[in-house]
C-alpha positions as CSV (number, residue, x, y, z in Angstrom):
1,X,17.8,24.9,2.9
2,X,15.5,22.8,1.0
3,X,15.8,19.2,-0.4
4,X,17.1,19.2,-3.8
5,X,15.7,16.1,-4.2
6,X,12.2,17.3,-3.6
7,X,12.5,20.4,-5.6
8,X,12.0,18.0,-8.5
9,X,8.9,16.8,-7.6
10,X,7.2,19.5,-10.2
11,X,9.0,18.1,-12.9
12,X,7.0,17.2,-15.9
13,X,10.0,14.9,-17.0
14,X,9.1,11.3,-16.5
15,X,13.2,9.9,-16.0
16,X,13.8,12.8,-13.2
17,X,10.1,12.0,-11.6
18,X,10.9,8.0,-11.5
19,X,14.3,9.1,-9.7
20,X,12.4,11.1,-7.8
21,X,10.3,8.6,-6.7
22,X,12.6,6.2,-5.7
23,X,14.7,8.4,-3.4
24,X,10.8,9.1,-1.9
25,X,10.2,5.6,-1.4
26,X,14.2,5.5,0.3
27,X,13.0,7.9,2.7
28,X,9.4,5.9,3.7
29,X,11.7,3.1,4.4
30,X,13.3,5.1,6.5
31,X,10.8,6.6,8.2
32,X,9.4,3.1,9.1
33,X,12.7,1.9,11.0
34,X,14.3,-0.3,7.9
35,X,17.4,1.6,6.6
36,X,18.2,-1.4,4.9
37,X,16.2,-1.6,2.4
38,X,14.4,0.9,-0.4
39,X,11.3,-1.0,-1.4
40,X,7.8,0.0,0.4
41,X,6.5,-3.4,-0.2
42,X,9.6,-5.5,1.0
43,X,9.6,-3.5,4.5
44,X,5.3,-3.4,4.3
45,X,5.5,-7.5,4.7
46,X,8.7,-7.3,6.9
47,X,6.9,-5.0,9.5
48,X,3.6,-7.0,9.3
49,X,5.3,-10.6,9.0
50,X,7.4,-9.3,12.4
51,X,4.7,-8.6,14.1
52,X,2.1,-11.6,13.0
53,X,5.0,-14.4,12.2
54,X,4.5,-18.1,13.4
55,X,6.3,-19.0,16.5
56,X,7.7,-22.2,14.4
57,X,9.7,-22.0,11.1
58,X,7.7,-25.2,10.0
59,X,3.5,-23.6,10.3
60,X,1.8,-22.5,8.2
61,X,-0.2,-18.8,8.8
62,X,-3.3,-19.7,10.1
63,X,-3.5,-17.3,12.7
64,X,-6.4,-14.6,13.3
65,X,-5.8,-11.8,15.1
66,X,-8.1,-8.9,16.9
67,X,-8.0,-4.9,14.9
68,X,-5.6,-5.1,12.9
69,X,-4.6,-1.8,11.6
70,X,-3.5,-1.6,7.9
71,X,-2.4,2.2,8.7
72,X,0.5,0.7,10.8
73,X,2.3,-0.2,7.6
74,X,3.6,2.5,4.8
75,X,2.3,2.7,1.7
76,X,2.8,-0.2,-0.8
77,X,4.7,1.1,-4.0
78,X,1.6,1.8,-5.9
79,X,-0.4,4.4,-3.7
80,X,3.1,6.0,-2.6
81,X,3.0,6.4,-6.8
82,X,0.0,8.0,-6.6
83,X,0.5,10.7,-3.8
84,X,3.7,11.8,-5.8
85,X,1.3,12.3,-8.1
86,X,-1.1,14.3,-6.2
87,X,1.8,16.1,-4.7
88,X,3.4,16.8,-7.8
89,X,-0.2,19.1,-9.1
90,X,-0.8,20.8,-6.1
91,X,2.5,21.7,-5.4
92,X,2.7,23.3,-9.0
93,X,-0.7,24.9,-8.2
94,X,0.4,26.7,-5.3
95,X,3.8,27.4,-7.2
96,X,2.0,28.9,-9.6
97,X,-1.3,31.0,-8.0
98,X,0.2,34.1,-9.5
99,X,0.8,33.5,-12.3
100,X,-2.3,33.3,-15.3
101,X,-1.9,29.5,-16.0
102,X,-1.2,27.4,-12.7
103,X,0.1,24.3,-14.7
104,X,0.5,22.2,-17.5
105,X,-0.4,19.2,-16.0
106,X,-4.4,18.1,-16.1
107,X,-5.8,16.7,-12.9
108,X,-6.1,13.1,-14.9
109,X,-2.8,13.0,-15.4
110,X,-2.1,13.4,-11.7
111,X,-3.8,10.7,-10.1
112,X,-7.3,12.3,-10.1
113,X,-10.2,11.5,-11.5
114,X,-13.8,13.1,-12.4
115,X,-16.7,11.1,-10.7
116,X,-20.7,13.1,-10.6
117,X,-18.6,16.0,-11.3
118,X,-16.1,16.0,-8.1
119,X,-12.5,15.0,-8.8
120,X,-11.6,11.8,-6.5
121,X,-8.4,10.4,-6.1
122,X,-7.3,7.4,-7.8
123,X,-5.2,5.3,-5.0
124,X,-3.6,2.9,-6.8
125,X,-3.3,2.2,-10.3
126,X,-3.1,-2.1,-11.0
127,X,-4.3,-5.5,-9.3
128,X,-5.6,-4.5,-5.4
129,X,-3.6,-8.4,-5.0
130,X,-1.1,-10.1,-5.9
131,X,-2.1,-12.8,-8.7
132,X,-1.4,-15.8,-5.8
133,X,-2.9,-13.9,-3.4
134,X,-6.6,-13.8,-5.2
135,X,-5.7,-17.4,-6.3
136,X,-5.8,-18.6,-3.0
137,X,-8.5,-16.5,-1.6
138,X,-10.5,-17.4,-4.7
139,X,-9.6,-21.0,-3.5
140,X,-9.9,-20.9,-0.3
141,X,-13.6,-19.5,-0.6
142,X,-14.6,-23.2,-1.9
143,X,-12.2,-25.3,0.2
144,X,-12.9,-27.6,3.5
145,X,-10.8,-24.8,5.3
146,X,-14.0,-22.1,5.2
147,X,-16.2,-25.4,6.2
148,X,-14.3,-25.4,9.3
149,X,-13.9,-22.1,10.2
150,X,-18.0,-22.1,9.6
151,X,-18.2,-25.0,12.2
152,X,-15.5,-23.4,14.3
153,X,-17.4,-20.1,14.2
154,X,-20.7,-21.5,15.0
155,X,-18.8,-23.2,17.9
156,X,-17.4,-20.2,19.8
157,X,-20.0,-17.6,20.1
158,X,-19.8,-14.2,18.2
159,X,-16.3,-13.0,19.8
160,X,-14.3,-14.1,16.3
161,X,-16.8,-11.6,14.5
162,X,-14.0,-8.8,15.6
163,X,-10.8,-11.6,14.0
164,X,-9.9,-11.0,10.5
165,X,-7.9,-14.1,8.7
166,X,-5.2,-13.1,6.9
167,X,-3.4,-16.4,6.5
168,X,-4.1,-15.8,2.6
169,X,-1.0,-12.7,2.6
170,X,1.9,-14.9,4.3
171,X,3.4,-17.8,2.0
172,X,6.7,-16.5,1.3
173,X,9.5,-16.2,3.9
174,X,11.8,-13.5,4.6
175,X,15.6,-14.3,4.3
């Protein structure tokens, strides 16, 4: 028996799409192990501040770490946005192949755009960071704290080539 929920998911109302996407973005939480919660972006830093937290309350995030992989975490809200919007076309495509017009959505409207004359998909609609977060990278690309990873690069060979920094992302604490 199908989902009720995700029989909506052609909808061209806006209200019944937003309520659709927040029962979506339920499940991801799900799927990723926190029932508690229903925000993508809450359990995205909970999953990636379990795993790369500071063994002391008291440090700061200064850590570097070997392949980190992004695809470990879900979505964050604003790309889960987007495939509901892909979804939400092709579904009604394929709903509709036999009929003479497929749908009255355009491609534009559904998270797709026209680049040398090939749609692409658009990924995320907004900032790529948080405000802070491009603050303190912006600041951090000046400060005496690249100077010493420079020295402390030069230092140990060409192993922390494979080390990504992301002290930048971890500033707020989880309660």
């Amino acid at each position: 028996m199908p989902n009720p929920s995700l029989s909506k998911v052609t909808t061209d109302d806006e209200e019944l799409l937003d309520r659709t996407f927040k029962i979506l973005e339920k499940f991801i939480c799900h799927m990723y192990g926190v029932t508690d919660s229903s925000n993508v972006n809450d359990v995205r830093f909970h999953l990636f501040s379990n795993t790369y937290r500071s063994k002391k309350l008291d440090d700061n995030f200064n850590g570097k770490f070997r392949n980190f992989d992004s695809s470990s975490l879900p979505p964050c809200k604003a790309e889960l946005y987007q495939h509901l919007l892909w979804v939400r076309y092709i579904t009604m495509l394929w709903r509709n192949a036999h009929s003479k017009h497929l749908t009255s959505l355009s491609p534009d409207a559904s998270s797709w755009t026209v680049t040398d004359n090939k749609y692409d998909f658009i990924w995320f609609v907004g900032d790529q960071l948080p405000s802070l977060v491009a603050d303190i990278m912006n600041d951090d690309n000046t400060s005496k704290h690249d100077l010493d990873n420079k020295h402390e690069h030069e230092s140990s060979g060409n192993d922390d080539e494979d080390y990504e920094d992301v002290s930048v992302f971890c500033d707020t604490k989880m309660d």
